[in-house]
N, C-alpha and C positions, 0 to 999 in steps of 0.2 A: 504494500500500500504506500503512497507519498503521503508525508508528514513535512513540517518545517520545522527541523529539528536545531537546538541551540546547541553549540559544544564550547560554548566558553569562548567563542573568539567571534565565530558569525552564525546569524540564521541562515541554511539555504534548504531548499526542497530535497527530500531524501526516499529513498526507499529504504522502508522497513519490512520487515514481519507481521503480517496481524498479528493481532492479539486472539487468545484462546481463553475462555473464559473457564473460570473454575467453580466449585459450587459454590452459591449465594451471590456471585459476580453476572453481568450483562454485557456484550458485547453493543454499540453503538454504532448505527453508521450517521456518522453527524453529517445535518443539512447545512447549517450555516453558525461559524463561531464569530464573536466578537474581541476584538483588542482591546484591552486596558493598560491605562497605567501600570500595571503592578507587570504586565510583558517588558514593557519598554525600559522600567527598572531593574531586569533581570539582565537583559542586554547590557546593564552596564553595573553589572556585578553583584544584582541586592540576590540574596540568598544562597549565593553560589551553586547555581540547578545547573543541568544538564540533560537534555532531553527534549520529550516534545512540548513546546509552547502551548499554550490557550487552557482557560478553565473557562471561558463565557461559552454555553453551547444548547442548540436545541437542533434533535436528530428522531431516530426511530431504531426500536431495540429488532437488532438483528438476529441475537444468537440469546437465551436466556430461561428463567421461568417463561411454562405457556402464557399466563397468563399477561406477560408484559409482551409477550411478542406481538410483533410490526406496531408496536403503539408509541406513540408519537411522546416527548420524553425532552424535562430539562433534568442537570443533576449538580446536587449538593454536590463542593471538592473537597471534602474534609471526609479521605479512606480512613475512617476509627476502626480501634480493635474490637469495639462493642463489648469487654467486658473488664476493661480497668474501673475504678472509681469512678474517674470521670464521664464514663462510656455509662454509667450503669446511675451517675443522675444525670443525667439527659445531656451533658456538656460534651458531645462527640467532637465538637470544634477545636475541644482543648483537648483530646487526648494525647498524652506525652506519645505514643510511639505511631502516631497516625501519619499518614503520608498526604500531599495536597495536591492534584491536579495541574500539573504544568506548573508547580511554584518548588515538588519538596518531595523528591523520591517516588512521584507517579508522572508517565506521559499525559500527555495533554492532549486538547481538541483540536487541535491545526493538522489535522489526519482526516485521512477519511473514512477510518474508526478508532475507536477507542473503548478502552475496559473500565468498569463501573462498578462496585456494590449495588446490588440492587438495591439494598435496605434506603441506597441514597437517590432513587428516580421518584419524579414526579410527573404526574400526565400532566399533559397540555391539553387544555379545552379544544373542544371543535369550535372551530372556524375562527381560534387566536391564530392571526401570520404569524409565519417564522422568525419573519424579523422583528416581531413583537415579543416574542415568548423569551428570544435570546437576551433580551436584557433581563431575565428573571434573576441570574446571579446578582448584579450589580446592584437592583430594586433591592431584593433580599439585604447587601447590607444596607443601605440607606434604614431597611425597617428596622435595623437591628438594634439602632437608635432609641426607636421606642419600647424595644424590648428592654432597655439600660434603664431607659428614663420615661418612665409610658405617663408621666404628667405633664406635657409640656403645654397644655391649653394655656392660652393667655400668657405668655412667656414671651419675651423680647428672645429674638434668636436671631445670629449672623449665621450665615454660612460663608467661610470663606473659598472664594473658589469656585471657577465656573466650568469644568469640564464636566465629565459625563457625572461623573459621581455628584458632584457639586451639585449638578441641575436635577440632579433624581431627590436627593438628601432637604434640598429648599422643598420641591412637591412635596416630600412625606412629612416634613413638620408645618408645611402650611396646612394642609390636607387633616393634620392632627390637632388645627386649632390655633398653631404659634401663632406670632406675628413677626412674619419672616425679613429681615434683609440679606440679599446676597449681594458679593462682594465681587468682584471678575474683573478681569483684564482685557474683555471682550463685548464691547456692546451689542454686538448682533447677539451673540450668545445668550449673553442677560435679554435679549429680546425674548425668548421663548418664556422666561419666564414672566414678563412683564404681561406678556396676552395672557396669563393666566391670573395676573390681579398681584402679583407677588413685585414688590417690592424691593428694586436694584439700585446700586449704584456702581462706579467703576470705582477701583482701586485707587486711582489717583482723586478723584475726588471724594473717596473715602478718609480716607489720612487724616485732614484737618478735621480737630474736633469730634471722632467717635471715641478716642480711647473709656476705657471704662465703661462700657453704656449698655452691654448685652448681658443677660439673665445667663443663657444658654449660647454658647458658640463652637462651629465645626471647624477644626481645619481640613478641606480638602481640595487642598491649592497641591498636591503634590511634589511641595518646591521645599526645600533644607530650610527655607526661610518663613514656610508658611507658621511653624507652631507662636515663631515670635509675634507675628501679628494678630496672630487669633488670640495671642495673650493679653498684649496690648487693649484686644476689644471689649474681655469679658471684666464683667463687674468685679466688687469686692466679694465674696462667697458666693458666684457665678460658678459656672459648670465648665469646661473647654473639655471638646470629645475631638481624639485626634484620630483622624482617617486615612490622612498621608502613608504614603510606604515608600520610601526612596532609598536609591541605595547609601546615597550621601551622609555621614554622618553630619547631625546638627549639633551645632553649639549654643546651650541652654543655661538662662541665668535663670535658675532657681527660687532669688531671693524674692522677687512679684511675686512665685506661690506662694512663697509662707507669709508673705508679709500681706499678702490680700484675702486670703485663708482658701485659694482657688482649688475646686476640685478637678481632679484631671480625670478624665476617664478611656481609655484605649478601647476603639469598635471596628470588630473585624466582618467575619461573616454575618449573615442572618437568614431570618426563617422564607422559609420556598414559600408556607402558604398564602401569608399576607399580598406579598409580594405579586404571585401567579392571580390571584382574586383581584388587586388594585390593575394589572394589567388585562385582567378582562371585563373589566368594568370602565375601563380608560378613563381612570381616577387619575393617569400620571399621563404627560403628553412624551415618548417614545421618539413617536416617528419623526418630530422636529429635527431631534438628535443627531440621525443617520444624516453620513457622510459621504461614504464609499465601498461601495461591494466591487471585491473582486474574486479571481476563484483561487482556490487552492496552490494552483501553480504562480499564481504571483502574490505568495502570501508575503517572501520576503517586503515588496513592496509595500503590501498593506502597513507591516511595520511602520515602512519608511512616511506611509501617509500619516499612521496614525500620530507619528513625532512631529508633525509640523504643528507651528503654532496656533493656535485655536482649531484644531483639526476635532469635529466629531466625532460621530463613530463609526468608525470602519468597519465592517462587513470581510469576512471571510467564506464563502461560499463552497463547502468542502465537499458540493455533490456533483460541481459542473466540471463538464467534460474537459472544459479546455484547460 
């Protein structure tokens, strides 16, 4: 099968092996993946992976239980061992010996299949597009948010940060109640969210005059420099939840937490169901988002789209022929 496999120096399209599923595992054949941030940071060192790229994906189980066969399927990336501690209260995210989807001792979706637990698929409704369904990972964390913090009605909240994550994370705390501003570098971008009632400003005209001002703030600017200014934003016993993942080390002065009594909170993954329900209710705007589809064989490129500056969301299309 061709995969766009990373080996520590470049991406390029490769031929592999399928994958052979074993029991309680499902073979995939993925329709279309999506690039993130968290790709483009691996490319430049963050977790030291090797292997196949992509964990955003929605496809059809090829090979598995009868029951999941030919049916249409997004998947958790957190392979848990299902029976440490933390497998056994409900935290399979955190399992110490778990592997992650294109990020952390498991291949990824940039193939034109891939191996799965089953324990971790979810259908996909009839008649949600594919390319609506594939951002089911990325929604998921946005909700995961309120699975940390599920009071945030009537809350002053920034998001910082207008890429994809950013633009999903403003929907689900506006959608939850807040009362949202996001923060971006990109005014077309902040456009999607302004058609939806939400409340922008650009990063240079943010500066003067917000420090101090928000209840609740996100960093998900993806940048070494984004946690200082989502620091900068939140209140005295304000919340800052950090979403960023770069490979960059940051340099963090400390003394604003203690001296402001700020709570930090780290949010990684979140829940499929919310998530899959908010997108087939088109509670969150998606399709704005989308960038660029191309197919499999020019995944390297997709990369390369997905790095440019204010680039949406690129499209990987792992079912087309060319």
């Amino acid at each position: 099968m061709r995969a766009l496999v990373w080996d520590g120096t470049e991406a390029r399209v490769s031929e592999r092996p399928e994958p052979r599923p074993e029991p309680g595992w499902a073979i995939l054949r993925v329709a279309l993946a999506g690039v993130c941030n968290t790709d483009l940071e691996i490319a430049r060192g963050y977790m030291g992976f090797r292997g196949v790229l992509g964990h955003e994906l929605v496809g059809r189980v090829a090979d598995g239980p009868d029951e999941w066969q030919g049916r249409r399927v997004v998947c958790e990336i957190n392979f848990a061992c299902g029976s440490c501690d933390s497998c056994r209260a409900g935290l399979g995210r955190h399992c110490p010996s778990r592997s992650v989807m294109g990020i952390a001792g498991a291949d990824g979706a940039f193939a034109e299949y891939v191996v799965v637990p089953v324990a971790n698929l979810h259908a996909v409704p009839d008649g949600m597009p594919d390319e609506v369904a594939v951002f089911c990972e990325p929604l998921a964390a946005a909700c995961e948010i309120l699975e940390q913090l599920p009071d945030v009605v009537g809350q002053h909240c920034t998001v910082m940060g207008d890429g994809k994550l950013g633009l999903l994370i403003a929907q689900v705390l506006d959608a939850a109640g807040a009362h949202v501003l996001a923060v971006g570098r990109h005014d077309d971008k902040l456009g999607i969210l302004r058609k939806r009632g939400i409340e922008t400003t650009t990063l240079a005209a943010w500066l003067p005059g917000h420090a101090n001002s928000s209840d609740l703030v996100v960093d998900a600017t993806g940048r070494s420099d984004g946690f200082r200014l989502a620091l900068e934003a939140t209140r005295p016993r304000g919340t800052l939840v950090l979403k960023s993942t770069v490979a960059e080390r940051a340099s963090v002065d400390l003394a604003p937490i203690v001296i402001d009594e700020i709570q930090i909170v780290g949010s990684r993954c979140g829940p499929f169901a919310p998530a899959l329900a908010a997108l087939e209710h088109s509670q969150i705007d998606v399709r704005s988002m989308l960038s660029k589809r191309l197919p499999l064989s020019e995944s390297d490129a997709a990369l390369s789209a997905a790095a440019e500056p204010g680039a949406g969301k690129v499209l990987i299309d792992c079912g087309s022929s060319s």
